[in-house]
C-alpha positions as CSV (number, residue, x, y, z in Angstrom):
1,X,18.8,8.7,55.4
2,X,22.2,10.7,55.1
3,X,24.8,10.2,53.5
4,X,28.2,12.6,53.9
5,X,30.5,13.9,51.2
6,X,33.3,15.2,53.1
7,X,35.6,12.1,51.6
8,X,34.9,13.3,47.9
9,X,37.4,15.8,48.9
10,X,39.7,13.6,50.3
11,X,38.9,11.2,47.3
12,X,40.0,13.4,45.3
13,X,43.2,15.5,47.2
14,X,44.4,11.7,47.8
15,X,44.5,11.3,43.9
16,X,45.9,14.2,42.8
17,X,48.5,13.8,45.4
18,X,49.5,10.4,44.6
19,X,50.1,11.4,41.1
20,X,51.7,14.5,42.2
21,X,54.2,12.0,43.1
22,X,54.4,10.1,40.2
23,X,54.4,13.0,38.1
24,X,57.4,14.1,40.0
25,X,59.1,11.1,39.6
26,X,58.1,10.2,35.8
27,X,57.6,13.7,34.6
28,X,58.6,12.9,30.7
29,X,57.3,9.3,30.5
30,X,54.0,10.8,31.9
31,X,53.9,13.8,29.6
32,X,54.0,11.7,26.6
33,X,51.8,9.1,28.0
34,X,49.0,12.0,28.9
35,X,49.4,13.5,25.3
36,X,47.9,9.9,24.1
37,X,45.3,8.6,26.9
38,X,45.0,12.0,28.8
39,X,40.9,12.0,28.0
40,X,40.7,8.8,29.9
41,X,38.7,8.1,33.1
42,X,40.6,7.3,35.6
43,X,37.8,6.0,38.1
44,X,36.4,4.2,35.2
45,X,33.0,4.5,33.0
46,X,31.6,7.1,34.3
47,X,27.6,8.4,34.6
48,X,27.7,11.3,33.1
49,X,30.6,13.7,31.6
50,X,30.1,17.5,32.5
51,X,32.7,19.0,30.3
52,X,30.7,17.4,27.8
53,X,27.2,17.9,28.9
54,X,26.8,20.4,31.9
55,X,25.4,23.9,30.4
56,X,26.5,27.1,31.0
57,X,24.5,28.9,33.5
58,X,25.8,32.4,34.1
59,X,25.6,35.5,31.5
60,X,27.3,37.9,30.4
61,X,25.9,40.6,32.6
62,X,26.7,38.5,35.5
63,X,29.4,40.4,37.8
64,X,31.0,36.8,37.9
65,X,31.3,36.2,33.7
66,X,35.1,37.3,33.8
67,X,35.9,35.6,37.1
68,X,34.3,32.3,35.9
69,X,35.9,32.5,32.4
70,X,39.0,33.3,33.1
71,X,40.0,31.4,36.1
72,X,42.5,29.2,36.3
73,X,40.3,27.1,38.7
74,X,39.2,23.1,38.5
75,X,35.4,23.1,40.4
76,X,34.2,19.8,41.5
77,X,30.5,18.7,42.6
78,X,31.1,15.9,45.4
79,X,28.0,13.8,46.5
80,X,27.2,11.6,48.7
81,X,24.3,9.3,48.0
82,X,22.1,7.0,49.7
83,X,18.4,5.9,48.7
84,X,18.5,8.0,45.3
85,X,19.1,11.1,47.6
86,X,22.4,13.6,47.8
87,X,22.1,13.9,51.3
88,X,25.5,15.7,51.0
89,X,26.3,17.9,48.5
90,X,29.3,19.9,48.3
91,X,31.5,22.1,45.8
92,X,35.7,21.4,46.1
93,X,36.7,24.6,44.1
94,X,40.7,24.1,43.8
95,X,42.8,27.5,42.3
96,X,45.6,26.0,40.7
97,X,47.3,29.5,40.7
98,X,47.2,30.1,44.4
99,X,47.1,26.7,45.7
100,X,43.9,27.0,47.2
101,X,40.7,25.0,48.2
102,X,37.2,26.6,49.1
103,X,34.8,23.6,50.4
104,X,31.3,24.4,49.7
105,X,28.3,23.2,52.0
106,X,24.8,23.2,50.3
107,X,22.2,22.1,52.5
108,X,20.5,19.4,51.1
109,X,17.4,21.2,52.0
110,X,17.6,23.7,50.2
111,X,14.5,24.6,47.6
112,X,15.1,24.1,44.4
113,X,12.0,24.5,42.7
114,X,11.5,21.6,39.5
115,X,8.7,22.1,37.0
116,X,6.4,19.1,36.9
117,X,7.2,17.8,40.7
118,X,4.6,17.8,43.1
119,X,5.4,17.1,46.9
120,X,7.3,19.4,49.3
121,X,10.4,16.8,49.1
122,X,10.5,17.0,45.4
123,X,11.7,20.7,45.8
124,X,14.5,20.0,48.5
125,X,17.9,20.1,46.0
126,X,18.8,16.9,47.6
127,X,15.9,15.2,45.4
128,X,17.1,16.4,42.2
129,X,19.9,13.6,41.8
130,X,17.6,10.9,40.3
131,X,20.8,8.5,39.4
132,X,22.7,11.4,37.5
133,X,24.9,13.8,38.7
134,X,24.5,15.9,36.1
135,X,20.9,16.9,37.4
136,X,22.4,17.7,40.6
137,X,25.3,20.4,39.1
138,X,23.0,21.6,37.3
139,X,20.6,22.6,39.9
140,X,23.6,23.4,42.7
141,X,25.2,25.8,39.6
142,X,22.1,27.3,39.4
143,X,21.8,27.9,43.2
144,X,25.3,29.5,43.4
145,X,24.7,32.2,41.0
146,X,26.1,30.3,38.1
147,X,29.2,28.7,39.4
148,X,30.7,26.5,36.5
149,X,31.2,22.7,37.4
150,X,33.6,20.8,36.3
151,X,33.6,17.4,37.2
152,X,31.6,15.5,39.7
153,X,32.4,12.6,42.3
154,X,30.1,10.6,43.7
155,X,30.3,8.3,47.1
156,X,28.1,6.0,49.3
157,X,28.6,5.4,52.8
158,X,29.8,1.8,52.6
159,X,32.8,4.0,50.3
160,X,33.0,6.2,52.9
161,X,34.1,3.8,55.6
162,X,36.3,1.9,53.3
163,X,38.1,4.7,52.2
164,X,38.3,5.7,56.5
165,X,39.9,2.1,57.5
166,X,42.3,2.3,54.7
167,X,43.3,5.3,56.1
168,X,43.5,4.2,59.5
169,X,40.9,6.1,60.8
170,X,40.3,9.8,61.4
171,X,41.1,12.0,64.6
172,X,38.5,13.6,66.2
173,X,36.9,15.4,69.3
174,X,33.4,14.5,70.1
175,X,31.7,17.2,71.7
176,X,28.8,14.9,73.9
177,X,27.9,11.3,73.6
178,X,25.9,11.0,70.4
179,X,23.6,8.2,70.9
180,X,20.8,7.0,68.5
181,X,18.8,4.4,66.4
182,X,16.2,4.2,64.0
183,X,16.1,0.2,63.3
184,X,13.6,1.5,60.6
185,X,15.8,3.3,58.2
186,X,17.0,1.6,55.2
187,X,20.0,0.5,56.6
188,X,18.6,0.5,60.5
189,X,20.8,2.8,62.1
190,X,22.7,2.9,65.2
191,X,24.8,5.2,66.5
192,X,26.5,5.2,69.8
193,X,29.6,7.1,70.3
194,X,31.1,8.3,73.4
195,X,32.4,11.8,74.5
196,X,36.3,13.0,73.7
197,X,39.0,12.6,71.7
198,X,39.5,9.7,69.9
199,X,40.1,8.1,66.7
200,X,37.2,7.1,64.5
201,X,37.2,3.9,62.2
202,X,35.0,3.2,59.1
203,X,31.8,2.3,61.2
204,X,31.9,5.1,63.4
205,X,33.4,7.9,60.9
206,X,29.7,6.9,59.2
207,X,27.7,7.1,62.4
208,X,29.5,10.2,63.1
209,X,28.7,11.6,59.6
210,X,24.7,10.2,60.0
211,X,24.4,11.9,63.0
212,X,21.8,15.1,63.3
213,X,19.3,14.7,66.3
214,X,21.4,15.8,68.9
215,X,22.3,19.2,67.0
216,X,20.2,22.6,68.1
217,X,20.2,23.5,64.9
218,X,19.5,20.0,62.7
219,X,21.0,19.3,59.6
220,X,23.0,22.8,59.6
221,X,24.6,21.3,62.6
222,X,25.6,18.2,61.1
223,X,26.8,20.1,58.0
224,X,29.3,21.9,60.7
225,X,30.5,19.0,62.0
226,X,31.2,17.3,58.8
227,X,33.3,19.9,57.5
228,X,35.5,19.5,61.5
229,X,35.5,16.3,60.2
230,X,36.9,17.2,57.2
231,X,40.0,19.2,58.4
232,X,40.8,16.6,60.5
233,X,40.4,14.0,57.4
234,X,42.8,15.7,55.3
235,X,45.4,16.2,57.9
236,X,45.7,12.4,58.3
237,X,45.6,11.6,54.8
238,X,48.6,14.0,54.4
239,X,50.5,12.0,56.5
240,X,49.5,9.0,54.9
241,X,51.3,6.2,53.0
242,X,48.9,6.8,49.6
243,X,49.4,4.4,47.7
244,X,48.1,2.1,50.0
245,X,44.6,4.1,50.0
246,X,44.5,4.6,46.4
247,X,42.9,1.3,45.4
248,X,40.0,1.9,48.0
249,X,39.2,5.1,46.8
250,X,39.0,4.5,42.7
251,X,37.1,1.2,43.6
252,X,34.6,3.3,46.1
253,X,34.1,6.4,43.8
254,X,31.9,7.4,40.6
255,X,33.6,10.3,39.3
256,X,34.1,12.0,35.5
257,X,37.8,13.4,36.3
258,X,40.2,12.5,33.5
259,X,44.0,11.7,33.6
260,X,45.6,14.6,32.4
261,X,43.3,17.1,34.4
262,X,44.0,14.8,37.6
263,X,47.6,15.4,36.3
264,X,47.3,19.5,35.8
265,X,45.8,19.1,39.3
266,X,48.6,17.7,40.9
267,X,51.3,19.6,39.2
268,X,49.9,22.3,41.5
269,X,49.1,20.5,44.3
270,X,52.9,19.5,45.7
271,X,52.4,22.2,48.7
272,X,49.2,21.3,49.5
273,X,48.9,21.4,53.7
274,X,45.5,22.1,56.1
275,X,45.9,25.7,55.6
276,X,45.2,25.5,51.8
277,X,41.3,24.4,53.1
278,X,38.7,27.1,53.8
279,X,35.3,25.6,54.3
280,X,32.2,27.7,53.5
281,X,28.2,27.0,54.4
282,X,25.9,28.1,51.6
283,X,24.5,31.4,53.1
284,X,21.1,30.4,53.8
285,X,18.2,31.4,55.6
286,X,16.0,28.2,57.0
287,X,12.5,28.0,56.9
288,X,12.0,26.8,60.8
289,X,8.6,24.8,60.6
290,X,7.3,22.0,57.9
291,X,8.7,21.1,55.1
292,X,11.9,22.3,56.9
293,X,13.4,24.2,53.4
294,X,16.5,25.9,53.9
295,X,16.0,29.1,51.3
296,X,19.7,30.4,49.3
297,X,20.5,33.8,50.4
298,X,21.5,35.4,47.4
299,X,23.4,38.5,48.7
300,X,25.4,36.3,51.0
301,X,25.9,33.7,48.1
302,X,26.9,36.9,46.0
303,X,29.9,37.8,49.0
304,X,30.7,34.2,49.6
305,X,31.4,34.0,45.6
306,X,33.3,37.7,45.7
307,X,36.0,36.4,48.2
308,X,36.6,33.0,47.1
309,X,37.2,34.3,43.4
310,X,39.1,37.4,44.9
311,X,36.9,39.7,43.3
312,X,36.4,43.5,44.3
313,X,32.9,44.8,44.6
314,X,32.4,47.5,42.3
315,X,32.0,50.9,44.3
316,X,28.8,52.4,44.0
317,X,29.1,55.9,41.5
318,X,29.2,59.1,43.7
319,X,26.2,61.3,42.7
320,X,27.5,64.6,40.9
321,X,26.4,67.7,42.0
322,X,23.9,69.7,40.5
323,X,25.4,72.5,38.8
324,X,23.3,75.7,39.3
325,X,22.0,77.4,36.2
326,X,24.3,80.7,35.3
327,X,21.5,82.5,35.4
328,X,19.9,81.4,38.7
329,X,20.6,83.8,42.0
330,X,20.6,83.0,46.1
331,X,19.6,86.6,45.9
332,X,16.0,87.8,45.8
333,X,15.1,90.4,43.5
């Protein structure tokens, strides 16, 4: 069963936006009204807090320690559940300094090993969830080298196509008629959506987001469509009337972020457009027979990490030559 994640981003852009605008409007009353609720909730009792609880996994060797430290950056772990599964799992990693937002595809097949767990689907990440999402930062932090996480949100698919119909629907192009059902799955699902451009609603922005067998390459596949789906996502929702969207999405998402980081958010965020968004894929290299595990390339991981925090990789020390000894002659005797 999958479930998308795509519209934690949009959950969460739509947010800070709206109270970009508020702040805009109300900057003083809201300044002294953050200084005395700014801890609060704003999508209500959350599961888990991970500025409280989430450990730090990096060290101080790590060629990231300073970049992670010191950034003025607001990392957030969006899921998308179903079944006790994140069957989407995804890192929004928003500079407040440059404006800018690097999406984060993990593959929810990638191995993740868990002592105690027996069972090839007990080491796919996507199993690690268990009803908190601090066991899912913790293990996607751990995959990406140490990447702090900040907050989390977390979405089901009957959120997703709320949140889509309130929105009016999202613009896409559909490559080839995806057509499918499993009346098995928990839901049963159908999908059955034609070929070409058109705009999808709620029902079929979740079929659309379900949909895998018609991809060469499977699940990575699907994870390329969702983030097309994406770009087109936050395009509409930047021409959007917000505030009439804002109710569906508190109501539809679990999430930790607080009111005055929401705020420090969207004191950045007032020229946000489409070309603030760069998506990345986990670099991964897939294990192509049973149990299907999709394996974390850490060298590529490493790179992906080096240009999203801008960081230089350290020239390799030239080798000095060898200084011949004073005594020593090209000459024989």
């Amino acid at each position: 069963m999958k479930v998308f994640l795509k519209y934690f981003v949009i959950a969460f852009i739509i947010f800070v936006v709206i109270c970009t605008g508020i702040f805009s409007a109300f900057d003083t009353v809201i300044e002294k009204t953050v200084e005395k609720v700014g801890g609060i909730q704003i999508f209500g009792e959350s599961t888990s807090s991970l500025m409280d609880d989430m450990p730090v996994l990096y060290e101080e060797n790590s060629e990231f320690f300073e970049a992670f430290e010191g950034a003025e950056r607001v990392n957030v772990l969006l899921l998308g559940v179903n079944d006790g599964l994140t069957d989407t799992i995804m890192v929004l990693s928003f500079d407040l300094n440059s404006q800018k937002i690097a999406l984060i595809s993990v593959p929810r097949d990638t191995y993740y090993y868990r002592e105690g767990y027996s069972g090839a689907s007990y080491f796919k990440i996507n199993a690690a969830y268990e009803k908190d999402p601090l066991n899912s930062a913790i293990a996607v932090s751990k995959t990406l080298q140490g990447m702090p996480i900040h907050y989390y949100a977390v979405l089901d698919y009957e959120g997703v196509a709320a949140i889509v119909d309130s929105m009016g629907g999202v613009p896409m192009d559909i490559p080839f008629h995806m057509k499918y059902k499993d009346p098995t799955d928990n839901p049963p699902l159908y999908i059955d959506i034609p070929e070409g451009y058109q705009v999808l609603d709620g029902e079929h922005a979740v079929q659309f987001l379900r949909y895998r067998k018609g991809y060469k390459n499977g699940d990575l596949g699907r994870v390329e469509a969702q983030q097309e789906f994406m770009k087109s996502a936050f395009n509409q929702m930047l021409g959007l009337d917000l505030p009439k969207v804002i109710k569906t999405v508190v109501k539809n998402v679990d999430s930790d972020i607080t009111l005055d980081m929401a705020l420090k958010v969207a004191g950045k965020a007032s020229d946000l457009t489409s070309e603030n968004l760069t998506t990345y894929m986990m670099p991964n290299d897939p294990l192509n027979e049973a149990p299907w595990y999709v394996y974390a390339n850490t060298e590529g991981i490493t790179e992906m990490l080096r240009e999203i925090y801008s960081i230089e990789p350290e020239a390799p020390e030239e080798p000095s030559e060898a200084q011949p000894d004073e005594g020593d002659s090209s000459e024989g005797n």
